[in-house]
C-alpha positions in Angstrom: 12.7 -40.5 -36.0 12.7 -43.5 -33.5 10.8 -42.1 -30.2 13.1 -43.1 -27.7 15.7 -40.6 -29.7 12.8 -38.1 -29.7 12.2 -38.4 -25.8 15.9 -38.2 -25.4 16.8 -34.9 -27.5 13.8 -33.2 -25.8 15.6 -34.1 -22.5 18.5 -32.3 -23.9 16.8 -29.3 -24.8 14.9 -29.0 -21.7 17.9 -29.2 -20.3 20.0 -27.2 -21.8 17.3 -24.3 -21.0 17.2 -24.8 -17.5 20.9 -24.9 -17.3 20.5 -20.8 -18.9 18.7 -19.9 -16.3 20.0 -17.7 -13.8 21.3 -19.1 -10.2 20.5 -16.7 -7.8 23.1 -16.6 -5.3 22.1 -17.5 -1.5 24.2 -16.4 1.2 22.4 -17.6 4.1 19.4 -19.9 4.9 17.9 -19.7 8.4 15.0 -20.8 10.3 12.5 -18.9 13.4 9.5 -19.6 15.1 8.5 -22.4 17.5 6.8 -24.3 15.5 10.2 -26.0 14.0 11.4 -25.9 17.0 8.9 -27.8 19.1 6.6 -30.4 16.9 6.3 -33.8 18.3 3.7 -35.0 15.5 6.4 -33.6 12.6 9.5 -35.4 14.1 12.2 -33.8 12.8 14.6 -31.1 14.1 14.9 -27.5 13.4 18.5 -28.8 11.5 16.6 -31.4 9.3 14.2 -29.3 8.0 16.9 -26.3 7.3 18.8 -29.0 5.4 15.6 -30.4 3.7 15.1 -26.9 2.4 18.5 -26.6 1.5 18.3 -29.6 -1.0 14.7 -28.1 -2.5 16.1 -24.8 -3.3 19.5 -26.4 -4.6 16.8 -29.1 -6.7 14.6 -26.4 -8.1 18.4 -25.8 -10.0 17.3 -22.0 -9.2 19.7 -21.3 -6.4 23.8 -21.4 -5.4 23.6 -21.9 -1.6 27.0 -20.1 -1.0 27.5 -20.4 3.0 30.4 -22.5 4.2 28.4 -26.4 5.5 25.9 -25.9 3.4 25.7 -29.0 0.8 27.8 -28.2 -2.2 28.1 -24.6 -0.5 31.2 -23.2 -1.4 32.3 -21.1 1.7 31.8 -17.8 -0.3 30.2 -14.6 -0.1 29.2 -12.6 -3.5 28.1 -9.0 -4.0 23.8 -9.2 -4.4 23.6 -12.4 -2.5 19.7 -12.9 -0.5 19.3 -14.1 2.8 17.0 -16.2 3.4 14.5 -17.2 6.5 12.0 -20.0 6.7 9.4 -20.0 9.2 6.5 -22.7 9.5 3.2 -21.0 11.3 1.6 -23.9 11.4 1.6 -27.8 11.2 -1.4 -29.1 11.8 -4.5 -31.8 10.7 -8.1 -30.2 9.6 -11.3 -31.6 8.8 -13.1 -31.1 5.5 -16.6 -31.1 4.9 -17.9 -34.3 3.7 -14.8 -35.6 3.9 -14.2 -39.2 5.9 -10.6 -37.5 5.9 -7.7 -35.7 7.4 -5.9 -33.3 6.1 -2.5 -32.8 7.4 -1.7 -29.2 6.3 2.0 -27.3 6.5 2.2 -23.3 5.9 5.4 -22.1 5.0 6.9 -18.1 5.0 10.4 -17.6 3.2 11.4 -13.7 3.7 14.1 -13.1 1.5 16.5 -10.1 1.5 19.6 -8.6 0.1 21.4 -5.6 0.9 23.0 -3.1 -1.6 24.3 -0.1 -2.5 20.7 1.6 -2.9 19.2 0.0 0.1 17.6 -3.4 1.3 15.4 -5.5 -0.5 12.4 -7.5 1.1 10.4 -9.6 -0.5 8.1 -12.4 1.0 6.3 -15.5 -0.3 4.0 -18.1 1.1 3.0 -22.1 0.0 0.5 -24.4 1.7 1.0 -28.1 1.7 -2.0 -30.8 2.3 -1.7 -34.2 2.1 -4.8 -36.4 3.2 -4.1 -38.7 6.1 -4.7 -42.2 5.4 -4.8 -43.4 8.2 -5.2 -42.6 12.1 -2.0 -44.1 13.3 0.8 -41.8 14.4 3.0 -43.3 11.8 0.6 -42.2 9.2 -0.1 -38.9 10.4 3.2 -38.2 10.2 4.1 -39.7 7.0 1.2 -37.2 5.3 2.9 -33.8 7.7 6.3 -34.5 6.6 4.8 -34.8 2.8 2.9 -32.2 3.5 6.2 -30.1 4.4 8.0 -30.9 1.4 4.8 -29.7 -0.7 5.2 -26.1 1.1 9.0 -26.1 0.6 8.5 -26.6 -3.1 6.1 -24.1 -3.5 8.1 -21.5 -1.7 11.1 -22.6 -3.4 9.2 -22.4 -6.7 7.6 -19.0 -5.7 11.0 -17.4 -4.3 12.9 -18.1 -7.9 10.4 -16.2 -9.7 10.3 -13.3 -7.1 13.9 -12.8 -7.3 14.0 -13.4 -10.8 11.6 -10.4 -11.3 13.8 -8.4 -8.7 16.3 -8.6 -11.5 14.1 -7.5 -14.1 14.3 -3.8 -15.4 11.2 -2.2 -15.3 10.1 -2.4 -19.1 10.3 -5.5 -18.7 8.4 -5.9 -15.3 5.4 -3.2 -16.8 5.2 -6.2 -19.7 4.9 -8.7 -16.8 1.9 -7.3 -15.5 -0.2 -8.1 -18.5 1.0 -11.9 -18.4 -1.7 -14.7 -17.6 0.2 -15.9 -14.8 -1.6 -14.4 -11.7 2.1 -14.8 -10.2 3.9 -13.3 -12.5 1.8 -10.0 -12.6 2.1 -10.4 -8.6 5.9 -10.6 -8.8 6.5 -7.8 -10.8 3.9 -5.4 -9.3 5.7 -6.4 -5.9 9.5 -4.9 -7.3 7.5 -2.0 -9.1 6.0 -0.9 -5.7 9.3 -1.2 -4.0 10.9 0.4 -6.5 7.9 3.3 -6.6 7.0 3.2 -10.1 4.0 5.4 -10.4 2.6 2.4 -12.9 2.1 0.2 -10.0 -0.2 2.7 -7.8 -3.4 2.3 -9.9 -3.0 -1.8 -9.8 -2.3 -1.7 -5.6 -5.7 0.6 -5.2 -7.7 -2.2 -7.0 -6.1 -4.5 -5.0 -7.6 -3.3 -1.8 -11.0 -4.9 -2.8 -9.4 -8.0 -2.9 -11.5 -10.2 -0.4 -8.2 -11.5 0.5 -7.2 -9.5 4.3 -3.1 -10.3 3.8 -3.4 -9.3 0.2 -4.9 -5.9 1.4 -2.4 -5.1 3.8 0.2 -6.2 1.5 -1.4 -3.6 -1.0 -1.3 -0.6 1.7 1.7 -1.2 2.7 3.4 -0.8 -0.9 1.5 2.5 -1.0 2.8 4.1 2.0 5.7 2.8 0.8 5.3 4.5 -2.4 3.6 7.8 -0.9 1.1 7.1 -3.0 -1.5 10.4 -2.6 -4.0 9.2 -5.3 -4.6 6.1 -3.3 -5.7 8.0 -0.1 -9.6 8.5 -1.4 -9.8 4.7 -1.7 -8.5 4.2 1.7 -10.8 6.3 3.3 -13.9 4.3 1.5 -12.1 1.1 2.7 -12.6 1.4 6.4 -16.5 1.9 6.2 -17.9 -0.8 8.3 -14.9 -2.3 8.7 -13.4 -3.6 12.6 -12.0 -0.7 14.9 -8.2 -2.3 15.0 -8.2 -2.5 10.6 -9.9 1.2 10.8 -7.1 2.0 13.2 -4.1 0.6 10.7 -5.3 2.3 7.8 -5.8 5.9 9.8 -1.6 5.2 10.5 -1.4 4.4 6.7 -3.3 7.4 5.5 -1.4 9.8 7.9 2.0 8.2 6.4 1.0 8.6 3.0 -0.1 12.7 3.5 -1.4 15.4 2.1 -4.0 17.7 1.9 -6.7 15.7 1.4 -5.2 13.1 3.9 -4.7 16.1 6.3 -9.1 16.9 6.2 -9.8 13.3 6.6 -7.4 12.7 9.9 -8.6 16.0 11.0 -12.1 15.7 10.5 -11.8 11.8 12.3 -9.8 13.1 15.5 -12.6 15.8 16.0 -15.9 13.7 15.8 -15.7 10.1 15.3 -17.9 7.9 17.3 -15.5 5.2 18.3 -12.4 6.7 21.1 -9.3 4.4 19.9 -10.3 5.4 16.2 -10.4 9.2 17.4 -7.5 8.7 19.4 -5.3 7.1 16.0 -6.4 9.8 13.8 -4.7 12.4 16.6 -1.8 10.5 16.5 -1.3 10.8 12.7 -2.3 14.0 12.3 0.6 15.2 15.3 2.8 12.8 13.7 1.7 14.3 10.3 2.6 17.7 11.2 5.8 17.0 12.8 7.1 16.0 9.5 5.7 19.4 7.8 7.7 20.7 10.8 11.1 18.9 10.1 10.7 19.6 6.2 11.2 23.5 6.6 15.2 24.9 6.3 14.4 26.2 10.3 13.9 22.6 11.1 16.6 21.3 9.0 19.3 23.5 10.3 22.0 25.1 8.1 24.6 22.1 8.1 21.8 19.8 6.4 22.5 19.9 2.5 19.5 21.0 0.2 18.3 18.8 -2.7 
């Protein structure tokens, strides 16, 4: 077989697979924050860089922008459509050691959501994009931010199709995900397993809290409060030894949400006798806040018109 007719029927198949993958349907794209709003350096207007992501998520052939304006939106709305919000917390130039260089450097946030039937469904993912600056001109600077910005849209773009594709997923096939070699991947579907509280993604979210990442922590308690996960409570406690007084402070609120009995000792045991007054002062508040709850679960509290289950 000739090679140009080799190179050309591979085309075809590679596209004929991406044209099988799902579209995920996007109602609305939106941006917040200042930073879009007010960037000299970055030169272009909040509108520009809401129609620059419009065009990566359409070119990632993963999405079906759906709002009326939007290019080749359709003026629809569809049942399970996500919304979609784009913030930029920083645009900025950094130093690198040993480096003769700037690099300019774009973060980008994309929260996605949909409403349904059962509820509402939050997801978030993150890209960083560095370019190095050639030059110190402003024209260069801002050639390098605006490439920079089209590196972080992609990799949210890229990231946000295979967090909604794994939303989709059932939850065979997302417990098959988590042995995959794609660090995203296992991410991704131990994200929708937590939100959807299967007990098989409590024992992966307590090793995550030794991750030395901080957001990836948080991100981990959060999905087991979420998930009232009780198991995870004896980690949490080990967590917050020698740790900063506001972090001991959030995960003395994330251990009174979670409850318990042994959640119950710890609080009370902290509000009695620990050495720090805001940390004393937290545990208090979860405890009363703790017991309120045991309060509103009895019939007494419930009154008669409240339905048992």
């Amino acid at each position: 077989m000739k090679p140009g007719l080799l190179i050309t029927l591979v085309a075809l198949m590679l596209g004929a697979c991406r044209s099988r993958e799902p579209r995920f349907p996007v109602e609305h794209v939106s941006l917040k924050g200042a930073t879009v709003v007010d960037n000299g350096l970055l030169g272009q207007a909040p509108s520009e860089v809401r129609e620059l992501f419009s065009e990566t998520l359409l070119d990632s052939h993963r999405f079906e922008l759906l709002e009326e304006g939007g290019k080749k939106g359709k003026g629809k709305r569809e049942q399970g459509a996500w919304s979609l919000t784009l913030e930029l917390p920083f645009t900025r130039e950094s130093l690198r050691d040993g480096s003769a260089y700037s690099f300019a450097e774009v973060g980008a946030t994309l929260e996605l959501e949909r409403r349904g039937p059962e509820g509402v469904q939050h997801y978030q993912v993150v890209g960083l994009g560095e370019v190095r600056v050639e030059k110190k001109d402003a024209e260069a600077r801002r050639k390098a931010l605006r490439e920079a910005l089209n590196r972080a849209l992609s990799q949210v773009a890229e990231a946000a199709g295979m967090q909604l594709a794994a939303a989709d997923r059932e939850d065979a096939a997302l417990l098959q995900d988590l042995q995959s070699q794609d660090d995203r991947v296992r991410e991704f579907a131990l994200r929708v397993l937590a939100d959807r509280r299967n007990p098989a993604a409590a024992p992966l979210l307590i090793r995550q809290l030794q991750d030395e990442d901080p957001q990836l922590v948080r991100q981990a308690i959060g999905a087991l409060v979420e998930m009232k996960a009780r198991d995870a409570v004896p980690a949490l406690i080990e967590l917050v030894k020698d740790r900063e007084i506001g972090f001991v402070q959030e995960v003395v609120f994330a251990i009174g949400e979670i409850g318990g009995t042994e959640a119950e000792a710890y609080l009370f045991t902290v509000a009695q006798g620990h050495d720090q007054p805001d940390v004393q002062a937290a545990a208090k508040q979860a405890l009363d806040t703790l017991y309120a709850s045991h309060k509103l679960a009895t019939p007494e509290a419930r009154g008669t018109d409240r339905a048992e289950h």
